[in-house]
Every structure is written in structure tokens, then in C-alpha cells.
N, C-alpha and C positions, 0 to 999 in steps of 0.2 A: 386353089392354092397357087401363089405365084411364089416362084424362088431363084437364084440367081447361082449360079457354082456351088448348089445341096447349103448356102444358105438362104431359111426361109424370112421373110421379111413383110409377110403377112399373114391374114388368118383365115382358116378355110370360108369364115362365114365371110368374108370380105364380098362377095356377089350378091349376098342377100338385099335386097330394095330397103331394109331399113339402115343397112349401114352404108350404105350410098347415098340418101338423102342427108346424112348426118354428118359425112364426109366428105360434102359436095364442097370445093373450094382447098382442098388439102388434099395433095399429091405425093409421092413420097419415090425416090427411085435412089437405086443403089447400085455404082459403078464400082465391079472390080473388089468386089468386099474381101476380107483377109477371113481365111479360109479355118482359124480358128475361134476359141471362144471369145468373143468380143464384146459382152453384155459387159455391165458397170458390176454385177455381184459374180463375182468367179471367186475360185479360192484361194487365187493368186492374182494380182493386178500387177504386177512385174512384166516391162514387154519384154518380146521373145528379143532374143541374141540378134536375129536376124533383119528387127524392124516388122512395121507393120505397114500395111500399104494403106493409104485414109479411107474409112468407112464410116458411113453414118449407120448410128446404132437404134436411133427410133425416130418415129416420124416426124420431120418440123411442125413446128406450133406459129401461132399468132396470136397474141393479144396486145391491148391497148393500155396504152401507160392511165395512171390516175388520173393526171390533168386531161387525157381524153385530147391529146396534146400531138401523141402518137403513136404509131404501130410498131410495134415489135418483132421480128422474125427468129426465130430461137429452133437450133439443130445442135445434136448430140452426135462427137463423132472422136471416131477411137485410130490415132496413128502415131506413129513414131519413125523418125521424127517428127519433131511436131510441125504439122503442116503449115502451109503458106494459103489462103483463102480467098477468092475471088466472086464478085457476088455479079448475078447478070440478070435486067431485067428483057423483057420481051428479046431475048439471045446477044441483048448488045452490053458490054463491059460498063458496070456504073461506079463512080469515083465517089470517092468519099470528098461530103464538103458539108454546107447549110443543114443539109436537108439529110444528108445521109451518113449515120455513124456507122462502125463497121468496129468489130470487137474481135477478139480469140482469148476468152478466159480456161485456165486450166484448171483440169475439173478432176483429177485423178492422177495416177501413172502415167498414161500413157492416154489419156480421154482429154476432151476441149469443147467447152461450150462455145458454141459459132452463135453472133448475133447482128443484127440489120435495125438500127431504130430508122424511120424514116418520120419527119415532120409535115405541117402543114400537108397533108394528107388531098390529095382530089380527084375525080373522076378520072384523072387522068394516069393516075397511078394502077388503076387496074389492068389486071395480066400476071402473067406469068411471070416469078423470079424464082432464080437458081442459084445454090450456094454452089462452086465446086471449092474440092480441097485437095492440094498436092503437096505432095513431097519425092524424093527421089527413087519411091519405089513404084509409084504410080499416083493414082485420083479417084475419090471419090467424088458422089454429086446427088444434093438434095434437091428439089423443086418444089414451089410451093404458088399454088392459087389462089390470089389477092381478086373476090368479086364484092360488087357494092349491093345493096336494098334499094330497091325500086329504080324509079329512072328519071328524077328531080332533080332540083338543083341544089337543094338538101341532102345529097345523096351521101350517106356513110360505109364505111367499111364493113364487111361483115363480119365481123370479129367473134370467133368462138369464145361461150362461156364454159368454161370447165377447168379442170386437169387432168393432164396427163398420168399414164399410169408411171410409179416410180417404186420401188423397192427401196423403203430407207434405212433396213438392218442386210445381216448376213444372213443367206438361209441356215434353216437349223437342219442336223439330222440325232433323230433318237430311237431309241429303242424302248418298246414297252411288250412287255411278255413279248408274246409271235411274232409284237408286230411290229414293225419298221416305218417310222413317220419322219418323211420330208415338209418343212413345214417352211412358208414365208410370210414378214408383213409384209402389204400393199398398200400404196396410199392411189384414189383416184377419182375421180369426178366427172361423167356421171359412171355407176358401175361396171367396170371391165368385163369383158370378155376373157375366158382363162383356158387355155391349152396347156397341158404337159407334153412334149417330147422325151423319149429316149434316143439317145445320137439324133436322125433326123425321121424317124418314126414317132408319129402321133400315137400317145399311149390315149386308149380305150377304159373305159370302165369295164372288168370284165372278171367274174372268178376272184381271185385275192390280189385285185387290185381296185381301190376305190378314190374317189378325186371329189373333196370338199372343200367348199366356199363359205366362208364365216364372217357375217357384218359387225364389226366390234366396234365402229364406235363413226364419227363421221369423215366420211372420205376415208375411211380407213375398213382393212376385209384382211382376213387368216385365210391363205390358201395352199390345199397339203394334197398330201398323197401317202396313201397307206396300202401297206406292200405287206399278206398277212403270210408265214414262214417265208422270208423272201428264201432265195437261190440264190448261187451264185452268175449264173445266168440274168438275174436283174443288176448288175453291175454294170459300170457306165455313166456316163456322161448326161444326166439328166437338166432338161432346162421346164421352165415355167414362164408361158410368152403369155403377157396381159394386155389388152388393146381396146381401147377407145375412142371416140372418134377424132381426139386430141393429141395422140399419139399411142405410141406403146413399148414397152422395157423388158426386157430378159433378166430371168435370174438363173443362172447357171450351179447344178449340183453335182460332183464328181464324188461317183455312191462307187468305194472300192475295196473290194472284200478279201479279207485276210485266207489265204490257203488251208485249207480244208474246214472254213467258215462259214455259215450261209449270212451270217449275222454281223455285220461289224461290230466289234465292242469300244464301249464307250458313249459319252453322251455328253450334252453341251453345259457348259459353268454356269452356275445357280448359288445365287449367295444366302447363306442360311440366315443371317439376321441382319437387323439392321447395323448399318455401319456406325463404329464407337471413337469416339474423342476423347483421349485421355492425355492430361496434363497431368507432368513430373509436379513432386511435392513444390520446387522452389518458381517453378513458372517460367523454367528457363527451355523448357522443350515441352511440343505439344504432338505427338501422334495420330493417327489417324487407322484406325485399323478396321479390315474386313475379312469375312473368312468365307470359303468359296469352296463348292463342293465340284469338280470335275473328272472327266476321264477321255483322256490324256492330260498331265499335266497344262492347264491353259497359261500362256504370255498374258502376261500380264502389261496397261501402260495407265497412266495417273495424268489427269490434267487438270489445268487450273482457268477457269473463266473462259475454257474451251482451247486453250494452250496446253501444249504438251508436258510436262514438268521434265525436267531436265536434273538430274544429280549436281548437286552444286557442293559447297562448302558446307551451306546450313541445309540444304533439301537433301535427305535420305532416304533412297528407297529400299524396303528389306521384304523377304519371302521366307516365309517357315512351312514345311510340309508339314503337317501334323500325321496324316497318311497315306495308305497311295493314294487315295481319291478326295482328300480335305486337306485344305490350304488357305494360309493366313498371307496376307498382305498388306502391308503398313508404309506410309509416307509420313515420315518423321520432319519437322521442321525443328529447327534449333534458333535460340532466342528468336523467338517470336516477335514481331512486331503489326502494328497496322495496317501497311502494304502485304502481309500472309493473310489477310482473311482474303476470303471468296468464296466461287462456288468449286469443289473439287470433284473430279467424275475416276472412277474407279472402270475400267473396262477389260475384261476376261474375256481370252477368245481362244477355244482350239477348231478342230476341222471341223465338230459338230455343231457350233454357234456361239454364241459370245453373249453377254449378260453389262449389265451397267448396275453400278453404285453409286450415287450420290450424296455428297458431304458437305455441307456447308458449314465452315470456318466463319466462326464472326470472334473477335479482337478489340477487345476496350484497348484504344491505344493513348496515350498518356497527353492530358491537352498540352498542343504544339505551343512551342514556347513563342513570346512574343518579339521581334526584333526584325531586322533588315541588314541582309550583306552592304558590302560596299556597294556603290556607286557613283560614275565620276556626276559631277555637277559642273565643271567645266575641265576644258580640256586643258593636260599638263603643261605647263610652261616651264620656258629656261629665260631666268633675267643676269644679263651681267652687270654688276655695279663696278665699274674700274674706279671711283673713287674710292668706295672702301674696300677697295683690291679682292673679291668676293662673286660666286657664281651661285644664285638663288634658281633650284629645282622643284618646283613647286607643284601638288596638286590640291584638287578641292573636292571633298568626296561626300555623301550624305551618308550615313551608318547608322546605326543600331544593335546594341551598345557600341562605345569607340572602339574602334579598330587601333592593331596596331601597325607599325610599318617596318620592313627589310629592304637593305638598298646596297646593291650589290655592281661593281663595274667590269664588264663583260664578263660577268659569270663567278667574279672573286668579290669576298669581300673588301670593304675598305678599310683607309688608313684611319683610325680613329682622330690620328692627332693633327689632321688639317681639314675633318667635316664634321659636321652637326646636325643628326636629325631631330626633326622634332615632329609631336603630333600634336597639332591647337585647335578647340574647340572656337568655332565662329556663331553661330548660333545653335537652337537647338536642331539635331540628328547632323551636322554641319561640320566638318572639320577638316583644316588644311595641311596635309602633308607636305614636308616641305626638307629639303638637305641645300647645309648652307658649306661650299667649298670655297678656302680661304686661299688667298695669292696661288691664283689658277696656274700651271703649267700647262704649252705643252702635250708633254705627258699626259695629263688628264683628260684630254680628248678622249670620248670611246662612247659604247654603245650605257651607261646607266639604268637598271632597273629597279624598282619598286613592288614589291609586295605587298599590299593592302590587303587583311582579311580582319574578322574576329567569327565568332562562334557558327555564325549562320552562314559565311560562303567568303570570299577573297576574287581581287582583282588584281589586274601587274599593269603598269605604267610603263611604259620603255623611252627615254629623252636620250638623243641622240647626239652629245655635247661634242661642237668642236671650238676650239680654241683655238686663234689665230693673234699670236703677238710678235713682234722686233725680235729677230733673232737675239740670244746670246751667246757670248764667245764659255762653252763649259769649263773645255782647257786649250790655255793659252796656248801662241804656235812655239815650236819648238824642233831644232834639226835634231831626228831622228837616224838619219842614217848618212855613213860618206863612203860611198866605195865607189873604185874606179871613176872616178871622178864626178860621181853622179849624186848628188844630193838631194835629199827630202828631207822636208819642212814639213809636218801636219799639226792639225789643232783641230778640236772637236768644237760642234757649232749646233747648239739647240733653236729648233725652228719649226712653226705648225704647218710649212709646207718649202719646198727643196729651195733653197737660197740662191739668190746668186752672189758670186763672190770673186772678187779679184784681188791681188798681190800689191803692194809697192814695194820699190825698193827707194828708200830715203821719201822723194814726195812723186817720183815716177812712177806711172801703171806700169806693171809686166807684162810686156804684148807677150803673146801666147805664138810660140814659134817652134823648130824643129825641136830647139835646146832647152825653153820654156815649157811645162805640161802641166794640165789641172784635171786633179781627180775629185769629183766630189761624192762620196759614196753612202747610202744609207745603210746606218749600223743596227739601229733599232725605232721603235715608235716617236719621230721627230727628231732624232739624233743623229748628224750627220758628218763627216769624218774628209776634212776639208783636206789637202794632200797639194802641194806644189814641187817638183821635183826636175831638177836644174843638171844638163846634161853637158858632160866636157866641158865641164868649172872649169872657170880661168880667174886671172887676180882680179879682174873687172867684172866680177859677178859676189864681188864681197862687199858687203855692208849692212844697211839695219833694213830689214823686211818687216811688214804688215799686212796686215790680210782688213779686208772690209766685207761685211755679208749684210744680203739687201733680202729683204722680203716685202709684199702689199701692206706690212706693219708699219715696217722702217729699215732703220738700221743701225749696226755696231760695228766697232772696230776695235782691233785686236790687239793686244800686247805686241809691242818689236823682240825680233828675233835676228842675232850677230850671228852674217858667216864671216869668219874670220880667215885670214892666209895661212894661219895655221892649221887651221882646219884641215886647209887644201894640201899644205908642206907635210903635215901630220900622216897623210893619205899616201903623199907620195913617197915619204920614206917606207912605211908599209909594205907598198906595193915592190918598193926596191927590194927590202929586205926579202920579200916573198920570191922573187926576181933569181937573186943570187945564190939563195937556199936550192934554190931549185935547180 
């Protein structure tokens, strides 16, 4: 028996000459192993608060992929966090590339299948490789021996055929009269080798304790322990280690006895018949129900095509005790349709084992109707036609049946009374969406969307209109303001991008000086708020003003606007009055 920290990690017969010759090539060692239960069947797969340190929990394997293409290295190993994996052949660091893939799939809580494909395979590959695996508690580390057949230039791998042992339920525990049965499947190839432990004492056959091996069926064996009045003295930490020469699995039993008990009570979920399918009179809801005989109440969980079902809107799940030890369990669906069939699995589990129901849902669903969403067939376009003063937005879309359309500008609808949608059939499943916008502004720049759907699905169109024409004068210039002798002139000036703009006065430019100033300020989307404002007016800054605004379109010109001397005389008595008041 070899063992590392009181955990064991092989089998007493392990010396014996025939499992040495069976196990020639396959090496197995374990660094640093986490000092608790660490098998794949416990009764909790929850890791501890503290972390685990990485341990390999049964011996790496090798096989050969189908196409015989290449080798496989496969280890089973239990940490948390989850480790970081490094793979080394003859002790030197190998990279992942052509030739070598390198995997970490997660295989439980707190478990990780570690794997190694290598290809194009050669004599030269043989030796020694080692997985190690870290994390920040410490390392574990598998090894494994890659030798070839014969000594040719033919020379192949020597690839074990078999399986490994695996436990692929919960172990059970029951109770029958006296006697107390610990029971597991096993699945494995060729037949295992089976030890029981209690803690880390090998249990004997001996007195009212017996240890059977049952072949049920292929690659598959029932392996138990029966404990006849047990004690409470047989309490404890029971494991079941299976080994062959492809590896081997732990199944962990935690046998623990109620105060002044020798017997636990209770026994594992068993469903009394077969599971029933009952549809409401109207068709609108279908059930699924099963009824389950346990003790402890068992959890119950429902899945569908090997998914978990989830409580949803239309999925219901309900529990009826009927007694302490009978119970109904139902997964209700609402309006049924085609996508609810499948296969549905029913599974029951408390501390003494767990049971399966299976249900298969099948759904006449109603033949799918005939048709096609949108689709565009070319891409949207924008045409301007400036002679008939008009913006054509256009797409082409194939449907079935016609679609209709919604055309919306940045998010609002529009103005009825200067656009026009239309939807027109071009050929058959063919038709072109199209909005016609009449004497474009401006304004009308923006982001345009489109809506296209009918019964079977919908698409959106987004055209991006900008509009770029000759300014115009909106409102003409006009003196706005006269105090302290300071005058402004402004007039509003619509433009699809910021103008430029100067003054005259009669047919002279206004050079722009201390007493000269020009504001020109954006008010809103292309409107812009032209502003000249004339500083310590005197009588030679009176007469008729205009404004000219330029854009990459063109250009306009503005209405005249009189400063008059009265204006300015106007101003000045004002100022006088406010003067001597004062």
C-alpha cells in the first residue's frame, strides 16, 4: 500500500506481477494532495471556504483518437481555484502548437478534466510526460509512460484498451430489516479491483460485515457493503476505491447516525409508477406528473433534453406531499407548443440516493405557415430630384406576404402633409419601399428610419439625409435694440451649414472694427441668428444696412434696414431724461 499525507492512492494488490504487467507504461504520483474527501461522488461537491490545493484524483489514461490520428493523455483532478496546468515531457516544459493541444475542461464544482492530444505520433515521442497543476495553494502532479511495441520503423504506441473505473450515480444507503446496505454503480473495463475503507482503515469481511460484487450488465457491476445490526461505532466516513489498470475512482459514503440510533432512518427516492401526461380539456396546458416514495423528503430538479428547466412564465414547477414518505411532483407547461416536446428527466435525491424518471413529451405542432420576412435586395438609397423640388428614400426588399412600412425622423414621427409613403409591388415576393419628401428644408436633415416587417419577422433601414442648400433670409434684419448708443440689428438666416455673412451699409462692406461686431449664433437645427451691433453711434453711422449670407450652396440677401438720427436723438433724450431724474 503506498500513500501520501493518510491519503491512499493505490491498491494493496498494486505489487502483485499481474497488475504490473497490466500497468506497465502508466505511472501515477500525487503531490501534496488536499487532505480531505476529494473523490468525484461525496455528498456535497461544494469546495471548502478555504480552497483546495490541486490533486489528481485517479490515474491518468491514454488512448487513441478514432482516426488513429492521435494520443490522448486524460487526468482527473480536483482544486479550487481552478488551477493553472503545465505539461512536461522527458522534465523539459512543452508548448502548445501543431503537434500539441493542451485543454482544462470543467468537470464538476470544483473538478477539471486535464488533457494532452498530441499528433503525428513517433518513436521519438516516447518517455516520460508529466501534467503538474497550480494554483495559489500549492501543486499537484500526474506522470504518465508513453512506450512503443517492438523496435521497427512501424513502431506504434502502446495504447491501452479498456476503461477506466467511474461511478456514474450517487452512492445509495438503505436500510432492510437488520440490515444496513451501502450500495454503488460502477461502470469499467476490464473488471475492477474493489476495496472498501472506513476513514483510512481497510474494511475486511468479517462477522456482520460482508462486501459483494454484482455483474449487471456490460462494463457495468453493483458494488455494496452490508453492515448486519450495525452500531453506532460503524459511523463514518466510508469510501469504495475501484482500480484497474486504466485507472481508478473513489466513491465516498458519509454513514451518520442519529443519537441513540444504531440504524439511520430513512431510504433512498423510488417512484412508484410510471410517469403520467395529462392534458387540460382545452389543450391549453399539459402536465407531467410523478409520484415518489422517500424518506427524507427528497429535492427534487426537472430537465429537458438534459437542461435544467428553469421556472419561467409558461414552465411550472409544483410538489404535493401526499405523506410523510409519498410525494407528487409535476412540471406543468402552459400553451404548449412544438419547441415543448422533448425528452424530460425527473430526478430525486436525498442523502440516501436519488432515482430518475423519464418523460417523453411529443407535440403535433400546427404546420408552419408559409412565407418569408423581409429582406433587403439592394441597399437603401437617397435620390434628390431639385427639379421636381423632392427627396426620394428608397428601399427594395423581397417579402412574403407584403410587408408594411413605418418611417419615422430621429425617433418622431412625421409630417403627413409634405411626405409620402408608399409600398409597390416590382415583381413577384419584390417590393420597393419608398418615402417621397416635397421642397426639402434644412430642417429635414436627420437621422430617417424605416420599419419593414409583416407576420413572419421585420427589418429597419436607417438613411442618413443631409440637406445642403443657399441660405435663406427667415426673418428679415431689423434694429432690435438702441441704448447708450449701442445698436443691434439681427435677422434670422436658415442654412444646412453655419454661413458666412457680412453687412453693408448703402453698397459699402462693414469692416469689422473696435465699434463694428458680428455675432452669428446657432439657435436650433440650421437656424441661425445673425446679429451686427454698432458701438458709440454717431450721425455717420446712419443709413440703410443689408446683410448678405454665403454658404457651398450660394447665396442671399437681405431686406434693408434704416438707422435713422432719430433713432440716435431718440436715445439721447432718453438718456438725458434718465440723467436729470436722477
Amino acid at each position: 500500500m503506498t500513500s501520501h499525507d493518510s491519503v491512499i492512492i493505490t491498491s494493496p494488490c498494486s505489487r502483485s506481477p499481474v497488475y504490473q504487467r497490466l500497468t506497465k507504461g502508466l505511472s501515477f504520483l500525487c503531490v501534496r494532495p488536499w487532505s480531505g474527501s476529494f473523490m468525484k461522488h461525496t455528498a456535497d461537491e461544494k469546495a471548502p471556504k478555504d480552497g483546495i490545493t490541486p490533486t489528481f484524483t485517479e490515474r491518468p489514461s491514454i488512448r487513441q483518437s478514432e482516426d488513429e490520428t492521435k494520443i490522448i493523455f486524460s487526468c482527473r483532478c480536483v482544486a479550487n481555484p481552478a488551477p493553472t496546468v503545465v505539461w512536461e515531457f522527458k522534465g523539459k516544459k512543452l508548448r502548445e502548437g501543431a503537434r500539441h493541444q493542451m485543454k482544462i475542461v470543467p468537470d464538476g464544482a470544483c473538478y477539471h478534466m486535464v488533457t494532452m492530444e498530441v499528433s503525428r505520433v513517433s518513436d521519438a515521442d516516447e518517455g516520460e510526460y508529466r501534467a503538474v497543476a497550480s494554483n495559489k495553494l500549492g501543486q499537484g502532479a500526474a506522470t504518465i509512460n508513453l512506450h512503443f511495441e517492438g523496435k521497427t520503423a512501424s513502431d506504434k504506441p502502446k495504447i491501452p484498451d479498456g476503461k477506466a473505473p467511474r461511478f456514474p450515480k450517487k452512492p445509495e444507503i438503505r436500510q432492510e430489516g437488520e440490515k444496513l446496505v451501502m450500495e454503488c454503480m460502477l461502470e469499467a473495463n476490464p473488471e475492477p479491483e474493489v476495496t472498501w475503507f472506513k476513514g483510512t482503515e481497510m474494511v475486511q469481511e468479517q462477522g456482520r460485515i460482508s462486501i459483494y460484487k454484482k455483474i449487471c450488465g456490460k462494463d457495468q457491476f453493483v458494488v455494496s457493503v452490508i453492515i448486519i445490526k450495525p452500531e453506532a461505532s460503524d459511523g463514518g466516513q466510508w469510501r469504495c476505491n475501484a482500480f484497474n489498470p486504466f485507472g481508478d475512482s473513489n466513491a465516498n459514503i458519509a454513514l451518520n447516525f442519529e443519537k441513540g440510533k444504531a440504524v439511520p432512518e430513512g431510504f433512498a427516492p423510488t417512484f412508484l409508477d410510471k410517469p403520467s401526461i395529462i392534458p387540460n380539456e382545452t389543450g391549453t396546458m399539459i402536465t407531467m406528473k410523478v409520484r415518489c416514495k422517500a424518506k427524507p423528503q427528497p429535492t427534487v430538479e426537472w430537465f429537458k433534453n438534459g437542461v435544467k428547466v428553469e421556472e419561467a412564465k409558461r414552465l411550472v414547477i409544483k410538489e404535493h406531499k401526499v405523506t410523510s414518505e409519498m410525494f407528487e411532483y409535476s412540471c406543468i407547461v402552459k400553451d404548449p407548443c412544438g419547441s415543448d416536446a422533448g425528452k424530460y428527466k425527473c430526478v430525486a435525491m436525498n442523502q440516501f440516493g436519488e432515482a430518475t424518471a423519464n418523460v417523453n413529451l411529443n407535440i403535433e405542432a400546427d404546420p408552419e405557415p408559409k412565407g418569408q420576412a423581409p429582406v433587403f435586395v439592394e441597399k437603401p438609397t437617397i435620390k434628390f430630384e431639385e427639379k421636381a423640388g423632392r427627396v426620394l428614400m428608397e428601399a427594395v426588399v423581397r417579402a412574403d406576404p407584403q410587408p408594411t412600412s413605418r418611417w419615422t425622423k430621429d425617433t418622431k414621427e412625421l409630417d403627413g402633409s409634405r411626405v409620402t409613403a408608399t409600398v409597390t409591388r416590382e415583381k413577384a415576393e419584390c417590393y420597393r419601399i419608398r418615402l417621397e419628401l416635397r421642397k426639402p428644408q434644412p430642417t429635414d436633415g436627420g437621422v430617417y428610419k424605416c420599419n419593414i416587417k409583416n407576420e413572419f419577422g421585420e427589418l429597419n433601414a436607417n438613411l442618413n439625409l443631409n440637406i445642403e442648400v443657399a441660405p435663406t433670409i427667415k426673418r428679415q434684419p431689423k434694429v432690435v435694440s438702441v441704448i447708450n448708443r449701442k445698436i443691434i440689428i439681427e435677422c434670422i438666416v436658415i442654412s444646412s451649414s453655419k454661413p458666412a455673412c457680412n453687412w453693408l451699409k448703402e453698397t459699402t462692406k462693414v469692416r469689422l472694427d473696435s465699434r463694428h461686431c458680428l455675432n452669428i449664433n446657432e439657435e436650433g437645427e440650421g437656424r441661425f441668428l445673425v446679429q451686427m451691433e454698432v458701438l458709440r453711434a454717431e450721425k455717420s453711422d446712419c443709413g440703410s444696412y443689408k446683410m448678405i449670407a454665403k454658404n457651398e450652396k450660394g447665396e442671399t440677401t437681405s431686406h434693408s434696414v434704416l438707422i435713422t438720427e432719430s433713432m440716435l436723438e431718440e436715445e439721447v433724450r432718453h438718456s438725458h431724461l434718465l440723467f436729470t431724474w436722477g
